[in-house]
N, C-alpha and C positions, 0 to 999 in steps of 0.2 A: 234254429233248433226245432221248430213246428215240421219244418221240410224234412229233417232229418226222423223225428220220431213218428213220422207221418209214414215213412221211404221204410226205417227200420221194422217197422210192423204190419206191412204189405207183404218185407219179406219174410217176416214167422209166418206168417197165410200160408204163403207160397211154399214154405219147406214143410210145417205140417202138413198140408193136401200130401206133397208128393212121400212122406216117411207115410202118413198114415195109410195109404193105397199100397203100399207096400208092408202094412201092418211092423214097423219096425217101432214100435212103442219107445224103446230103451234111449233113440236118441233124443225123442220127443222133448219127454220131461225135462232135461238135461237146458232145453234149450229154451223152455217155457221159465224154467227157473233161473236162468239168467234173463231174461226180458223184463221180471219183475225187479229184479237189483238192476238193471241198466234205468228201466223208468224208473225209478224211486231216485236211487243213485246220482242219477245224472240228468238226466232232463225236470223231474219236478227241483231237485235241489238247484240246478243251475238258473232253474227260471221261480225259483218263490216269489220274486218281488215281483213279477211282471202276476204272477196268480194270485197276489197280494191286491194288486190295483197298482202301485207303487209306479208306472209308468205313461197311468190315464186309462180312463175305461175302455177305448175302444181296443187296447193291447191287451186290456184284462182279459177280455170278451172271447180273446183271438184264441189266446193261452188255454183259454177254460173248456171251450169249446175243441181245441185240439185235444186237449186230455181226455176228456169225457168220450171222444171217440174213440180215443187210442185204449181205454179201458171197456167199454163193452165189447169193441172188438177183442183184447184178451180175455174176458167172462167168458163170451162164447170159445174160444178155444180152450180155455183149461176146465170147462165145468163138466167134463167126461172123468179127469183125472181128480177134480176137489171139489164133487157137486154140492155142499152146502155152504162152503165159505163164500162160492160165485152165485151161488140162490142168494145169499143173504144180500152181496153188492149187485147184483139184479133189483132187485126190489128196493134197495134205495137211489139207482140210476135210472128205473123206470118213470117215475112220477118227474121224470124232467125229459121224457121222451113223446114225440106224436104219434098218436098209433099208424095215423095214416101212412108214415116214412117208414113203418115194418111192412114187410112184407106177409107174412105169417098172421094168420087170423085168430086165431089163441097165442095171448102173449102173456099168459099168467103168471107165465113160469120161465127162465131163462133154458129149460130142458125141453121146451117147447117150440125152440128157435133154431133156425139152421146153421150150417156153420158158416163164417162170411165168406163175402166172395174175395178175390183177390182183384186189387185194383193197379194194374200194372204203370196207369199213369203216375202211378203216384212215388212208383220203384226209382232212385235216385243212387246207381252205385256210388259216382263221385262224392256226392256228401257222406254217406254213410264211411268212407272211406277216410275221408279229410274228418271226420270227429270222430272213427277210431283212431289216426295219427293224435289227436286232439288227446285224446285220454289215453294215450302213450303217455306223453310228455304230463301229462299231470298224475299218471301213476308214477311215474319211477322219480321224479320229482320229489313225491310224499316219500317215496321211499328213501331217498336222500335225506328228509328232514328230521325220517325215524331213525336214520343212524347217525347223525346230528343231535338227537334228542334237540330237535328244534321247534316247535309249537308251531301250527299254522298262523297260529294268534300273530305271531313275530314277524313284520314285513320283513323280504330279505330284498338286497338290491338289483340283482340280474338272472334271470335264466338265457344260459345258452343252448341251444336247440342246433346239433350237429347232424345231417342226414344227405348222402350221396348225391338224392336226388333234389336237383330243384325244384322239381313240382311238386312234391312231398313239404317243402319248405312252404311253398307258395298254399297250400291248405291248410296248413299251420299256421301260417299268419292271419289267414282270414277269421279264424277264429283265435287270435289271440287276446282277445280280453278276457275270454274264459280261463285261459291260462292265467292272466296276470291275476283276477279274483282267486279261483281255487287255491293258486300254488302261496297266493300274498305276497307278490313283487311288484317292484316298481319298473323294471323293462324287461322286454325279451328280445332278445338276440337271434338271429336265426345266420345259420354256416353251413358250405360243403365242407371245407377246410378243417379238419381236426388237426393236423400238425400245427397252425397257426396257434393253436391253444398247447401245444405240446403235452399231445394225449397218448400215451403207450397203454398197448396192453398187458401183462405178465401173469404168469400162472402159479397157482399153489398145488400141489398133488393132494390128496386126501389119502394121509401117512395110515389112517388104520384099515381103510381099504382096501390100497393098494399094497402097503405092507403084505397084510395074510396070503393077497393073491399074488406077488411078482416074490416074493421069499427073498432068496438071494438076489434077483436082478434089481432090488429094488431102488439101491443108493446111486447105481450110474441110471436108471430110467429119471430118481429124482434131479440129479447136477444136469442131465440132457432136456429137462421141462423148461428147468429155470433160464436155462440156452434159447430159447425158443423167441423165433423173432416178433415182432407185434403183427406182421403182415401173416406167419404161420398160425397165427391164435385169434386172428379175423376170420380165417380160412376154416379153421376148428370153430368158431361159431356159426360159423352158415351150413356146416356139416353135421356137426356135433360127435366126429370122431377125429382122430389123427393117430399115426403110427410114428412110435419114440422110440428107438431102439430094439426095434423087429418085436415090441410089442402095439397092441391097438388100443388106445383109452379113448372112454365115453365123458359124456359130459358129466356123469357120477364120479368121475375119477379126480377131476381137476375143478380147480374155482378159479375162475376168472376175474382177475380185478384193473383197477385203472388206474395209472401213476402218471403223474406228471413230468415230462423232460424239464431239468432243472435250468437248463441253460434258455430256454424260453421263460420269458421276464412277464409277471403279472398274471400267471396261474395260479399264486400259490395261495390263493384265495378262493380258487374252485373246488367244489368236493363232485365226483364224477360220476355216472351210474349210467344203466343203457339194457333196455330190451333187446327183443329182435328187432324191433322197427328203429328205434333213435337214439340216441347220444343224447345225455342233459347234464350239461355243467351246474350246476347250482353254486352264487356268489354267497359262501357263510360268515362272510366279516361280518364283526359285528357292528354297529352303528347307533348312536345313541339316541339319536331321534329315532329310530325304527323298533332300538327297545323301549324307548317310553310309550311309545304305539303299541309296541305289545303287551304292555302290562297297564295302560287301558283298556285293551281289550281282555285282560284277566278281569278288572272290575266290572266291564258288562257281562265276563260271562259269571260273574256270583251274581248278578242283579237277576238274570236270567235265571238262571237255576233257584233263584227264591221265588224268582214269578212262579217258577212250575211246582215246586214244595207247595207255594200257598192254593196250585191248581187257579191260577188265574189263566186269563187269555187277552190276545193282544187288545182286543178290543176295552178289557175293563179300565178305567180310569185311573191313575195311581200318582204320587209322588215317591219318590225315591228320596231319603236323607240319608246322608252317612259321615261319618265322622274315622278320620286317618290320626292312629296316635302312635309314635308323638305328634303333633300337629308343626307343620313344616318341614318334614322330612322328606325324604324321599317321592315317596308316594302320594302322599299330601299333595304336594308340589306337581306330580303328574297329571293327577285328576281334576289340578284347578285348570292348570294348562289345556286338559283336554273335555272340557266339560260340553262344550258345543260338538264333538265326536261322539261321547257318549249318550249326547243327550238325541244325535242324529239317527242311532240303531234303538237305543233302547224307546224314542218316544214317549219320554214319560220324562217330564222335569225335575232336576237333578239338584239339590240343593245341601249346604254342610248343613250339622247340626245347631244348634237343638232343637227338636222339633216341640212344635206348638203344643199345648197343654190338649188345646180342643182338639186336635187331631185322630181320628181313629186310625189305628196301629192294628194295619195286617198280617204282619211277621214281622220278626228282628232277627237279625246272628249276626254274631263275631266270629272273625277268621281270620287267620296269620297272611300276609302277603308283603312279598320282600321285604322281610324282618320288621314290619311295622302290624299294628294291628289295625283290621279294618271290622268297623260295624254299622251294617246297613239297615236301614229302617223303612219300609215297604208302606206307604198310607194311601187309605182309601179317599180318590177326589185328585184332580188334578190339577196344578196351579198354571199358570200361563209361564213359560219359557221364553224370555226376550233374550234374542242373539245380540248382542252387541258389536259396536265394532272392536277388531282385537288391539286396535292402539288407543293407548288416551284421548281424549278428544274433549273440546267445547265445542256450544249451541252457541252460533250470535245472532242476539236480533241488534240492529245496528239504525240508528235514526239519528241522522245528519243532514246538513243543506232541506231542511225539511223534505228527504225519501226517506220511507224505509223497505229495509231488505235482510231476511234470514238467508243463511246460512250456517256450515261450520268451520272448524279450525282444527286438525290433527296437531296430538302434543309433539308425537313423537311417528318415526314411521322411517324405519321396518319398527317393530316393538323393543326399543331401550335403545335407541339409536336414534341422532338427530331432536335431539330434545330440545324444546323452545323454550328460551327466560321471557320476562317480561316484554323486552324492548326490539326480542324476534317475534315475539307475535302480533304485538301495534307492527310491525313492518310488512307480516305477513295478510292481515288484515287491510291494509290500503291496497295490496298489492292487487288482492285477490275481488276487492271492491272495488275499487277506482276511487281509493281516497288519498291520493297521494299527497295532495295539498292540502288539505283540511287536518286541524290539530284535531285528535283523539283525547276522550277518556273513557274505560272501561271499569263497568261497574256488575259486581256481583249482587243479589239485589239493590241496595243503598248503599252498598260501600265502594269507595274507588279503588281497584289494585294500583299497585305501586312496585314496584322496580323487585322489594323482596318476596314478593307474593309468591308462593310455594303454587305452582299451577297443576300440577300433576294432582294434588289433592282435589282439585275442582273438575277433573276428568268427570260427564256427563253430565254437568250444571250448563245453566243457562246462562250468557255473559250480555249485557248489555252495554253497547256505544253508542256512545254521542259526543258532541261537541266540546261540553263540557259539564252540562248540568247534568242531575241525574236525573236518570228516567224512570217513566210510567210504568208501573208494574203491570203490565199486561200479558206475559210469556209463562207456560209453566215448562220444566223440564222436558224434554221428549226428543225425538229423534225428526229432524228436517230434509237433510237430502241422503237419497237412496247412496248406500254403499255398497261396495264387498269387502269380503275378507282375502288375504291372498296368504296361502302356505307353500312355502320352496320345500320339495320335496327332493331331488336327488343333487344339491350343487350348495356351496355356499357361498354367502353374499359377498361380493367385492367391494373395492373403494372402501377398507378399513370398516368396515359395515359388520355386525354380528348379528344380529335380526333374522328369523327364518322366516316369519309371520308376519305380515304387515295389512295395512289398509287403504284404500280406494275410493275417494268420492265421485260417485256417478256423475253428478251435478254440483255445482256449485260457484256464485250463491244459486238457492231455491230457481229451483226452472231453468238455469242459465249455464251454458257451456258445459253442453251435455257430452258422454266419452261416448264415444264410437267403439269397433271391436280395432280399428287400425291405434289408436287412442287408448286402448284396454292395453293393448301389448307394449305399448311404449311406456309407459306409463308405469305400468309393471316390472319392466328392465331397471327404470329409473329408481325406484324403491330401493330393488335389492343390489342394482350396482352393477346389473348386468345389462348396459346397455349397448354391447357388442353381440351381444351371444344370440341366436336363435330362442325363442321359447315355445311354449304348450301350453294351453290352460286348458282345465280338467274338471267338471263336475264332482265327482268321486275320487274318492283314492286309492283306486286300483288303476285311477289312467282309463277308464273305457269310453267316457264323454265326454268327448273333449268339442270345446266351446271354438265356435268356426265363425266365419261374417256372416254368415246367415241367422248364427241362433238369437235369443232377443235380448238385447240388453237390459230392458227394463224385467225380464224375468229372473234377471242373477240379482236384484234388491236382496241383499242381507245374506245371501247365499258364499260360503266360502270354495275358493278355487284354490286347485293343487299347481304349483306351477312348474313344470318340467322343462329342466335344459336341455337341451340337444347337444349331445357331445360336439366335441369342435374336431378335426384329421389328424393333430396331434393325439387327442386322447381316443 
């Protein structure tokens, strides 16, 4: 994107020089003022986290430094047409500039400076090209979800991306993770083949019109549109005329829309839309994991909008409390489920109520959200955020044959699945220790469990074994070997399995029999029951970072992964 907004704004140089030497003003403007909505729009929005820091300094740096060019280069072009709004952003880009790199010996003043030069290495038609196909597809996209009345909030499952050419595909891919953020899906599809999707296209006349203008000819012009084959109405949109009955209509005449051939199986989920440049399917089933992602992201975005009420900023310190009533409802139930999501955007630890007496209380409000009420409480000071892992789990410290060795024990994994009683976990314990011959007994401080012990209630306690006596209290609660979390994002589990979330221990016990990325993926299948299938694991949940043998193991500690199937030739 640096390359791109680099390339993009050598060519505003380049067309101003040549409009202004030919003094044509009128197309100037026009073109200065879409530069400012394309940067704002689309390069600072596409890259906030990287201008954030959010990727490491030296991407910050890269980021920051490409803007602040890309911005005095526009000052000096538009400060002819809006000389004090570019004085005013001169004088606060100035005191980050060396005088020695101006050229110009008076730099008091931005009307003091010449206009830049044009730097033709820097001119890159292919990319600028492959990220206007780029925001093709995420304009008509949006436009699909505005006549869905569908929220960007709201993941959806597929876009498919139909275009002639295949090197038009092929730059579309390259940037599709832009895609997959912007639009909020989990894949993208890329096709020459629109009959494969059984795409028609068919026409509507504009009855009031064409009515006044065709009088009488107008009911056989309309029964002869609606005749009109899809390959005739392809042909009308690359012209933007056609002749129907010895009359001529323009593109004011008729509206263009998109149907689906019923007799091709597994469209009837797509909703259809298309500039000049591409074709985008968009998948609108709905999906229930993807709506309670969306109405997470309804609760971040009132968290957010109370930040900006109270005029806070990201940096100030805060906890977030809030309270869903009735309590266990709906919503309730979402936000508990997605509190490590939410707590991942909004950075600010996310806690129910009630909030502490001593607390200072920066804002409150109550507000309706799918039929429950939600009230949020904003405080000044931020508490510590411990990710956990998402399945139940015990800590063992274990002291037999006089060793000892920590580790832990997952209760359950995927989440509600594979649940351990007593006498599977003394099993799983030998297994995973090398105690197979040695009697066990397991003690919660001083007390031994026994066969009825409800173990789920002791999810995140410390469990001590031994021989038989009880042991030394030495342990306090806490976390011993590094995990992940893992979340199936477009498949579900096999092997009678219903768990979509599940967990990973890196290690275990402590130090010993450490996973690898070949080890990561197996491992993974086996959880959720897919261990036939191809998979992906993902940083983010847009799919953009996806975790390879190279990246680090020990840097995914506590970190949760999106985990994506790869469809199979049947599906």
């Amino acid at each position: 994107m640096d390359k791109w907004i680099l390339s993009f704004t050598q060519s505003l140089i380049q067309f101003f020089k040549a409009e202004m030497a030919g003094y044509r003003l009128y197309t100037v403007v026009p073109r200065l003022v879409k530069f400012v909505d394309i940067l704002t729009n689309w390069y600072v929005r596409m890259n906030r986290r990287r201008l954030k820091g959010e990727n490491g300094t030296d991407d910050c740096i890269m980021a920051l430094e490409t803007l602040f060019s890309v911005l005095f280069s526009m000052c000096r072009l538009m400060a002819p047409y809006t000389p004090f709004i570019t004085e005013l952003m001169y004088q606060n880009l100035k005191t980050l500039i060396d005088p020695a790199s101006v050229q110009e010996k008076n730099t008091d003043s931005i009307h003091y400076l010449m206009l830049p030069q044009v730097r033709e290495d820097l001119i890159d038609k292919n990319i600028e090209s492959a990220v206007s196909r780029m925001q093709s597809v995420i304009e008509v996209g949006r436009v699909i979800r505005d006549r869905k009345t569908i929220p960007v909030k709201y993941p959806l499952k597929e876009v498919v991306v139909i275009h002639h050419d295949p090197r038009a595909l092929e730059d579309i891919r390259s940037l599709e993770k832009y895609i997959l953020e912007e639009l909020n899906v989990r894949q993208v599809t890329l096709s020459t083949d629109k009959d494969k999707y059984g795409i028609r296209l068919r026409a509507e006349p504009d009855h009031m019109v064409l009515g006044k203008r065709l009088k009488g000819a107008f009911k056989s012009v309309m029964a002869a549109v609606k005749e009109l084959t899809s390959e005739q109405l392809e042909e009308f949109q690359k012209t933007g005329s056609i002749v129907v009955e010895g009359h001529e209509l323009h593109e004011e005449d008729l509206r263009l829309m998109y149907t689906f051939d019923q007799a091709v199986g597994g469209s009837a989920h797509f909703e259809a839309h298309s500039d000049s440049q591409v074709l985008v399917l968009l998948d609108v089933t709905p999906d229930q994991s993807m709506v309670d992602e969306g109405v997470a992201r309804e609760v971040i975005n009132r968290i957010q909008k109370l930040r900006k009420k109270r005029n806070l900023v990201p940096t100030d310190e805060i906890t977030v409390y809030y309270r869903a009533h009735p309590e266990g409802d709906y919503l309730d139930t979402v936000i508990k489920e997605h509190t490590d999501f939410i707590f991942a955007t909004i950075k600010a630890a996310l806690k129910a109520y009630p909030v502490p007496p001593s607390t200072e209380v920066l804002i409150q409000e109550k507000t309706q959200l799918k039929g429950s009420e939600l009230e949020i409480t904003l405080a000044k000071g931020a508490l510590h955020h411990r990710i956990e892992p998402a399945c139940a789990y015990v800590i063992l410290n274990i002291c037999v044959n006089g060793e000892e060795q920590d580790g832990m024990v997952l209760l359950e994994n995927p989440k509600g699945d594979n649940k351990l009683n007593f006498s599977k976990l003394v099993n799983a314990i030998s297994c995973i220790f090398g105690l197979e011959n040695s009697k066990l007994a397991v003690f919660r401080e001083k007390t031994e469990l026994k066969n009825h012990t409800d173990l789920l209630s002791l999810s995140g306690k410390t469990l001590h074994v031994t021989s038989g006596s009880a042991p030394s209290l030495s342990h306090s609660d806490g976390f011993l070997c590094p995990y992940i979390n893992l979340q199936l994002v477009n498949a579900k589990p096999q092997e009678c399995l219903k768990g979509v979330v599940g967990t990973l221990l890196m290690e275990n016990p402590v130090g010993e029999n450490g996973l690898t990325y070949q080890g990561l993926l197996h491992e993974t299948g086996k959880v959720f029951g897919l261990r036939s299938r191809r998979l992906k694991l993902f940083l983010d949940e847009a799919l953009t970072e996806e975790i390879t043998k190279e990246s680090s193991m020990k840097a995914l500690n506590t970190k949760t992964l999106y985990v994506h199937v790869a469809p199979t030739t049947a599906e």
